[in-house]
Wavefront OBJ file of the C-alpha trace (Angstrom):
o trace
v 171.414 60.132 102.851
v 173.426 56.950 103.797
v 174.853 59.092 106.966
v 171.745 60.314 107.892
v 170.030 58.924 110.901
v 166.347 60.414 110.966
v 164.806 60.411 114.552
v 162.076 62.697 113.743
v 159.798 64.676 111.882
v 157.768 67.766 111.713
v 155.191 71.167 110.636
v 156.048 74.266 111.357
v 152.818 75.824 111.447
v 152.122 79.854 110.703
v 149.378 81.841 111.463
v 148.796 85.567 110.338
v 145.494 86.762 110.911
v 146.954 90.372 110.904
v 148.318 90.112 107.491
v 146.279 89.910 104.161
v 148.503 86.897 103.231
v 149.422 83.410 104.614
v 152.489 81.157 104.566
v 152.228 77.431 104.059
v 153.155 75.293 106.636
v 157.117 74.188 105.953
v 158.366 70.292 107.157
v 161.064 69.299 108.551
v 163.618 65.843 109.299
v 165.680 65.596 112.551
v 168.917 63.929 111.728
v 171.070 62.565 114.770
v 174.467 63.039 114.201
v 177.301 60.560 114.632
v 178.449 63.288 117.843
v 174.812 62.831 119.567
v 173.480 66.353 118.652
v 170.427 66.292 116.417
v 170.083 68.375 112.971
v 166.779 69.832 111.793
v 166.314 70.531 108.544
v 163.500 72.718 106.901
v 162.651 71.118 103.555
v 160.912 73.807 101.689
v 163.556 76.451 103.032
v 166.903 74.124 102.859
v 167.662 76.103 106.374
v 169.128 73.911 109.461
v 169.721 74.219 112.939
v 171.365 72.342 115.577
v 170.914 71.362 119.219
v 171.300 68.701 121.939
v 168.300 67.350 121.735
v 165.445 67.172 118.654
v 163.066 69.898 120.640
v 166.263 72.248 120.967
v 166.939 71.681 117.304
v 163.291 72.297 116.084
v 162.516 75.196 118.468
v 165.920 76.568 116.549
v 164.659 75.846 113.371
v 161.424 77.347 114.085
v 162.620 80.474 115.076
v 165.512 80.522 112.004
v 162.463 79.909 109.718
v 160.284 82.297 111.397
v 162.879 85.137 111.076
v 164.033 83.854 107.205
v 160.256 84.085 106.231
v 159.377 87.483 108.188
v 162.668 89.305 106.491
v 161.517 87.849 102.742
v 157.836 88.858 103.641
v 158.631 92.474 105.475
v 161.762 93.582 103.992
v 162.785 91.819 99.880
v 160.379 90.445 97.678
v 157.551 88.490 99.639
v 155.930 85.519 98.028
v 157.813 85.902 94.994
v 161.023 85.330 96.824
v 159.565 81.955 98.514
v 158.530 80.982 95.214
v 161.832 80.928 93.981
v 162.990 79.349 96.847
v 161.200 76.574 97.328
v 161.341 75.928 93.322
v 164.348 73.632 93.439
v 164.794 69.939 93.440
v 167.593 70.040 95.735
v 165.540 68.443 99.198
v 163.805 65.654 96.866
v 165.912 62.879 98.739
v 165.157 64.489 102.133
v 161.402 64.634 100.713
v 161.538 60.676 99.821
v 162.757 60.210 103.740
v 160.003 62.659 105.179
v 157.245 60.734 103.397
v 158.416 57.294 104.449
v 158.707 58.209 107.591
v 155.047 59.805 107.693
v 154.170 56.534 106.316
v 155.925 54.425 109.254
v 154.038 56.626 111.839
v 150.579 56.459 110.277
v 150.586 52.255 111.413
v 150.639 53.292 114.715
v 148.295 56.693 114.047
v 150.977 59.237 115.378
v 151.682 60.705 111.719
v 151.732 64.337 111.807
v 148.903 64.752 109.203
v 146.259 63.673 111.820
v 147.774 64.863 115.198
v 148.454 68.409 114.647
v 147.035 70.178 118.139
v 145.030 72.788 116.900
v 144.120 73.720 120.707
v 147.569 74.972 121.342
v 147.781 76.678 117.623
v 144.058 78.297 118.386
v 145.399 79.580 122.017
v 148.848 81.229 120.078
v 146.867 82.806 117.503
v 144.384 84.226 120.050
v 146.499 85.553 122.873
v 150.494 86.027 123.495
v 150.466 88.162 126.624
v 151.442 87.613 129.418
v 148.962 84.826 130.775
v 149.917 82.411 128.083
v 153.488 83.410 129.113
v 152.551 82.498 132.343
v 151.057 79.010 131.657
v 153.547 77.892 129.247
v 156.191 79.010 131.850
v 154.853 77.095 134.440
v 154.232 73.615 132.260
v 158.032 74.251 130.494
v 160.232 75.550 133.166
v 163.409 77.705 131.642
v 162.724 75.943 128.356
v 159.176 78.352 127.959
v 160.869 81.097 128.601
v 163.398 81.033 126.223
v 161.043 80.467 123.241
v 158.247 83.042 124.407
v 160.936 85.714 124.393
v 162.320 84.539 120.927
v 158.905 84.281 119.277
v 157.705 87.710 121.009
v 161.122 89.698 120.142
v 161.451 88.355 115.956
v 157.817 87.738 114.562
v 155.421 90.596 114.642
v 152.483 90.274 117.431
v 150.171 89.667 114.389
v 152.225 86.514 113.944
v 151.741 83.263 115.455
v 153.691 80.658 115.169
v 154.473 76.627 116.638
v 155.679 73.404 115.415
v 154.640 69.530 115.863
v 157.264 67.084 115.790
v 157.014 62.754 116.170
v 160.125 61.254 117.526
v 160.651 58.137 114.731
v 162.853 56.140 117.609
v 164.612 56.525 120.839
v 167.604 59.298 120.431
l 1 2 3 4 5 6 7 8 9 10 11 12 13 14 15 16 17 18 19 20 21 22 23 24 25 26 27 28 29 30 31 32 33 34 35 36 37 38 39 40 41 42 43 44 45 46 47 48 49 50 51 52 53 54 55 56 57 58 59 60 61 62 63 64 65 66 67 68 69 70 71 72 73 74 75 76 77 78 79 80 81 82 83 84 85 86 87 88 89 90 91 92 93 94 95 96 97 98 99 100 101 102 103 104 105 106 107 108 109 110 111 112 113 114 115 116 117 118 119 120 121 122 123 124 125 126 127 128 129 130 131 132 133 134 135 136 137 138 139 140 141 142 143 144 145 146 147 148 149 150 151 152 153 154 155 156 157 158 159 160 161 162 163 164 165 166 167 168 169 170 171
């Protein structure tokens, strides 16, 4: 941990109302390297991902954990296999950092336990056609379009999927 420089925290958030089963939301740190790129790490999972800047990094990791957790849940074992999984002790120092950090944010009321936007969760789980395409496209630019085309080609339609992060400090 003493070459970690946490810049941010967040949820990734799934929703499968056409499955009979759910997933539990996953957390994750951002970690800004000593080269300027940012890390994110999944805590429940141990995955990471990398990118130039922490919404590049998370969208990554979102997608990484989406995939992970479809291919456990579709194709091996299901929840037995995340059981196993997240069993471990290994993330407990990243888990002392992510709570700290919650902590920090909740003086200022931007901790991700009371901000998560359950208008734009509702409006994924209800429609991802080509409207919402449309309107994310238009608020996001080329950034939109790469994650709608990620999200619609790897998780099934019945799955919904998006992530909250809070930036700790300027990157």
């Amino acid at each position: 941990m003493e070459n970690k420089h946490f810049v941010a925290i967040g949820k990734i958030i799934f929703e499968t109302p056409g499955f009979p089963w759910n997933i539990p939301h996953t957390h994750f740190l951002v970690n800004k390297t000593g080269s300027g790129q940012f890390e994110s790490t999944n805590l429940e999972l141990i995955l990471d991902s990398v990118g130039s800047s922490v919404e590049e990094s998370a969208q990554t990791l979102a997608r990484l954990t989406a995939n992970y957790v479809m291919e456990i849940m579709m194709k091996r074992r299901g929840h037995e296999e995340l059981i196993e999984v997240v069993d471990t002790p290994v993330m407990e120092d990243y888990w002392r950092e992510y709570r700290k950090i919650e902590v920090v944010l909740s003086r200022t009321k931007r901790d991700i336990s009371h901000n998560l936007d359950r208008l734009w969760v509702t409006a994924i789980k209800e429609t991802m056609d080509d409207y919402l395409k449309d309107i994310i496209y238009e608020k996001a630019k080329q950034e939109a379009e790469a994650v709608y085309a990620a999200l619609r080609d790897k998780i099934p339609d019945s799955v919904t999927l998006s992530i909250e992060y809070k930036i700790v400090e300027a990157a």
